[in-house]
Structure formats: C-alpha cells, structure tokens
FISEMI-998222 format. One line per 2 residues: number of its first residue (from 1); their letters; for each residue x, y, z of N, C-alpha, C. Coordinates in Angstrom, 1 decimal. Each point is the difference from the previous one (the first is absolute). Layout:
<atoms>
NUM> a> X:Y:Z:X:Y:Z:X:Y:Z ~ ... .
</atoms>
This chain:
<atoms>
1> xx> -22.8:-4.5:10.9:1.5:0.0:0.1:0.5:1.5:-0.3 ~ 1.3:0.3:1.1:0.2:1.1:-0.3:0.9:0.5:-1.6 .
3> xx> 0.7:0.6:-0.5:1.1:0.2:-0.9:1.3:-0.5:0.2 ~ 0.3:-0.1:1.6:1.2:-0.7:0.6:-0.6:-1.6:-0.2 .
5> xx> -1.0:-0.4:0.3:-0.2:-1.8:-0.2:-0.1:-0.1:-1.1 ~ -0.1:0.6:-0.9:0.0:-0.1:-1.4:1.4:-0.3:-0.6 .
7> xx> 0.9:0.9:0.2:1.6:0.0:-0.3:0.6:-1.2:0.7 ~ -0.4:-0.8:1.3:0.3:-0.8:0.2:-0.4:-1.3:-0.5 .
9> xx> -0.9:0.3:-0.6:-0.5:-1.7:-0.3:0.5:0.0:-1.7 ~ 0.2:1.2:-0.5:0.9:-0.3:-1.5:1.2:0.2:0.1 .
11> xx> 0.3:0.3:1.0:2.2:-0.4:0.5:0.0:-1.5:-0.1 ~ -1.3:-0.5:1.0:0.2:-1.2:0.2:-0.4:-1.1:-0.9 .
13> xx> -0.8:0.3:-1.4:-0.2:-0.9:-0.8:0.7:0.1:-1.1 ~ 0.6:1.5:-0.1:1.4:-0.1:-0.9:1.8:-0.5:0.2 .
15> xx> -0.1:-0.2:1.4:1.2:-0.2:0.3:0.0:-1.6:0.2 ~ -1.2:-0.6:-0.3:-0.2:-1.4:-0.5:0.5:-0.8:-1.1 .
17> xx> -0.2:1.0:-1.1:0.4:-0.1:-1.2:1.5:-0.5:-0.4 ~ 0.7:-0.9:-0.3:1.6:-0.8:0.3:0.6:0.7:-1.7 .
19> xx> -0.9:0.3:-0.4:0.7:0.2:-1.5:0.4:1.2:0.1 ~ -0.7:1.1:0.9:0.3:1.2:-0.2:0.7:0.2:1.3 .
21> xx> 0.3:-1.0:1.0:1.6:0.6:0.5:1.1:-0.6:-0.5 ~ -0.5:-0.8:-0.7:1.9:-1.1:-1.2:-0.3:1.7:-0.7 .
23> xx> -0.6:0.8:-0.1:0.0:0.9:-1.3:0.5:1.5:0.8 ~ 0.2:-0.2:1.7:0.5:0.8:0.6:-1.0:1.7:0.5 .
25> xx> -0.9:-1.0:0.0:-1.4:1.2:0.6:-0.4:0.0:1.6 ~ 0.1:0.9:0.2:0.0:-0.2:1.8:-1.3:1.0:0.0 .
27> xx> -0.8:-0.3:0.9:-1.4:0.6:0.3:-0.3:0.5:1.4 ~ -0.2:1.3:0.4:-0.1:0.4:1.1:-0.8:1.2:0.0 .
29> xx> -0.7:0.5:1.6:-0.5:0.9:0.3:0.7:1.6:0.0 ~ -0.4:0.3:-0.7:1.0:1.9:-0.2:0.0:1.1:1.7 .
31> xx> 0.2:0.5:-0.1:0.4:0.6:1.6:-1.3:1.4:-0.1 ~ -0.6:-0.3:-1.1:-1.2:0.9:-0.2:-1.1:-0.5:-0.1 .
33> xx> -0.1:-1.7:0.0:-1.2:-0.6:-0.5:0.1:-0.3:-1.4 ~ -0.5:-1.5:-0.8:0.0:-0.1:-1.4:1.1:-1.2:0.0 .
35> xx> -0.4:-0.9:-0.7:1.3:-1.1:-0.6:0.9:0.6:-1.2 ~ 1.3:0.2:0.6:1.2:0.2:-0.5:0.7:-1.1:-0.8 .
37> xx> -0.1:-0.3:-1.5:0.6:-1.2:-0.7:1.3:0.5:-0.6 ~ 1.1:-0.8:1.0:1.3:0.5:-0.5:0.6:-1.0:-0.8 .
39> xx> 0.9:0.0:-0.8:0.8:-0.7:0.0:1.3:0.4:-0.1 ~ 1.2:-0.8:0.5:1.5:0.1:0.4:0.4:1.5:0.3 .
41> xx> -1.1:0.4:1.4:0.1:1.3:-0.2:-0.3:1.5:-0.5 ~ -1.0:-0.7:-1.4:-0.4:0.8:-0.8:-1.5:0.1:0.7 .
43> xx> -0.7:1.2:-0.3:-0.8:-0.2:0.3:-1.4:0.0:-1.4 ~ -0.8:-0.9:-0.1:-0.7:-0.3:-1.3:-1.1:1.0:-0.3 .
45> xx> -1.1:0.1:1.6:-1.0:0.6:0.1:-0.5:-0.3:1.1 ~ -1.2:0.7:0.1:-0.5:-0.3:1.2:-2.0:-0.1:0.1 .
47> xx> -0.5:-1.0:0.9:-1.6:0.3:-0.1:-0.1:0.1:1.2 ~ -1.1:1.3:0.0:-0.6:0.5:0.8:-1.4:-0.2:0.5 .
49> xx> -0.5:-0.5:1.0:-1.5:-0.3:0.0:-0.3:1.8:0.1 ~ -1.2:-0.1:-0.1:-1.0:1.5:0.6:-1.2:-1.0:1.0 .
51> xx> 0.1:-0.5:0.3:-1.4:-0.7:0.7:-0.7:-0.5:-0.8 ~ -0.3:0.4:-1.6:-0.6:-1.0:-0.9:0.5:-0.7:-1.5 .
53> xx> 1.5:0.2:0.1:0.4:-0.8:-0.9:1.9:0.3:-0.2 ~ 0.4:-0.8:-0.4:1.5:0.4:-0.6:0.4:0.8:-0.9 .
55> xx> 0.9:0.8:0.4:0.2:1.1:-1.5:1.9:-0.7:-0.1 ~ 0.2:-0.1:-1.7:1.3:-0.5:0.0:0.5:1.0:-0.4 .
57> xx> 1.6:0.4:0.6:0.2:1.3:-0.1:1.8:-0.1:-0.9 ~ 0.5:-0.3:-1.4:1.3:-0.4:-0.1:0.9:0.9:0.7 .
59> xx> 1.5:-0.5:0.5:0.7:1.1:0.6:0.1:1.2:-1.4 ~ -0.1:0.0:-1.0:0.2:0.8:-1.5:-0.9:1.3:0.1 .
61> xx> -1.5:-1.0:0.7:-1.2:1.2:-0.2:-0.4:1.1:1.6 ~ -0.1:1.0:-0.5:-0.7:1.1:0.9:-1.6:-0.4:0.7 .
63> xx> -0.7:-1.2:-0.7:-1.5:0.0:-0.2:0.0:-1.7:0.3 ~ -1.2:-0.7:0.3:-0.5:-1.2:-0.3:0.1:-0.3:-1.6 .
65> xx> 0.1:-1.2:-0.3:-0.4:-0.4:-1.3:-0.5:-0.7:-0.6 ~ 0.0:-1.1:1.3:-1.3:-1.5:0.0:-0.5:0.2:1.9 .
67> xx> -1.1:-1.0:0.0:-0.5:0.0:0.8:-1.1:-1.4:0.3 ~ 0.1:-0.5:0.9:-0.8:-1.4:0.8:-0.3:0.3:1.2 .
69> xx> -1.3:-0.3:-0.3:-1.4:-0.6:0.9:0.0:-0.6:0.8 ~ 1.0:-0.9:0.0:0.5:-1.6:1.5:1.5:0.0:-0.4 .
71> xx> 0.0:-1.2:1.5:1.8:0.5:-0.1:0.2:-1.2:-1.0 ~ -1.2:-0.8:-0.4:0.4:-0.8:-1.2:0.2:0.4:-1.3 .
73> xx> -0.8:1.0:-0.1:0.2:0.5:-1.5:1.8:0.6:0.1 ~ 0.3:0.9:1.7:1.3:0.4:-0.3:0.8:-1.1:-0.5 .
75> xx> -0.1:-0.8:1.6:1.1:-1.0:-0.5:0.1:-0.5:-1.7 ~ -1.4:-0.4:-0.4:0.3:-0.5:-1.9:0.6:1.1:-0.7 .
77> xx> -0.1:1.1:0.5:0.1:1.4:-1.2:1.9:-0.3:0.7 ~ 0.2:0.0:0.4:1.8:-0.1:1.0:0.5:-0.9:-0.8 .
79> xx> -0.2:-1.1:0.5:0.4:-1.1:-0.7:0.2:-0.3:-1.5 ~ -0.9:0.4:-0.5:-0.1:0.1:-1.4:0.9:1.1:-0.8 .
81> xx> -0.2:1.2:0.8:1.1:1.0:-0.6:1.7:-0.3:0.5 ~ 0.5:-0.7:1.3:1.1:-0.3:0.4:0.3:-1.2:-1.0 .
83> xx> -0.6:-0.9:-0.1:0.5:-1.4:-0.7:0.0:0.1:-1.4 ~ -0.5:1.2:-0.4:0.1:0.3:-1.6:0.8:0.9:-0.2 .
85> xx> 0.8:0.8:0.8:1.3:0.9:0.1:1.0:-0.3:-0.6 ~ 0.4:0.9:-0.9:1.2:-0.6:-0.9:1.2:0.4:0.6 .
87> xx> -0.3:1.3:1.1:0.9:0.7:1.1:1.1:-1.3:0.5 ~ 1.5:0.2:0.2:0.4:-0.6:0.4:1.4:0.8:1.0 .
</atoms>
C-alpha cells in the first residue's frame, strides 16, 4: 500500500466512529497527503504515513510525538485521545 491508501483507509475507519462526530470531529485527506483531524474548524493534528508507519503530529507541535504501526493502532491511539478530550 502506498502512503495515500493508507490515509484513506484511516479517514475511513475514523469517520465511522458516531461518538466522535456527535463530538464534532471531521476527518479528511490534507492537500499535502496525511489525515487532517479537525474539529469545528479547528484543526487538532495531523498523521502522516512515511510508507512504514504513522507519525501523529498535534497542530501545537513542530515534530511527531506518537506514532502507529497499522492504521489500527492509529485509529485506537485517535479515538482514545479524542474521546478522553476535556477540549470543548
């Protein structure tokens, strides 16, 4: 798979998720490559494949700061940090 089928198949297993759009998270492909997790606007962060894994990037940081191996680990590492968000 390339780094573009990668971004697509974690748009598409996060934008699955019903709790995190009642929570107003929209999930989409960036105009650079990389899933862009916004909400109302905002933008949260972003992951990036390289061809062998996800680097999570917060909009806050200059650098990566977590990182997953499958787009399952992203999706749990997502989920888990959006649904435990005290951000409102």
């Amino acid at each position: 798979m390339t780094p573009a089928d990668y971004d697509a198949a974690l748009v598409q297993r996060l934008t699955q998720h019903e709790v995190l759009r009642a929570r107003g998270y929209t999930f989409y492909v960036g105009p650079r490559g990389g899933v862009v997790v916004d909400r109302w606007g905002h933008v949260r962060g972003i992951w990036h494949h390289d061809g062998t894994r996800f680097a999570w990037m917060p909009a806050s940081h200059s650098q990566p700061t977590s990182w997953a191996d499958s787009v399952d680990a992203a999706e749990r590492f997502t989920v888990v940090m959006l649904a435990t968000s005290t951000t409102k």
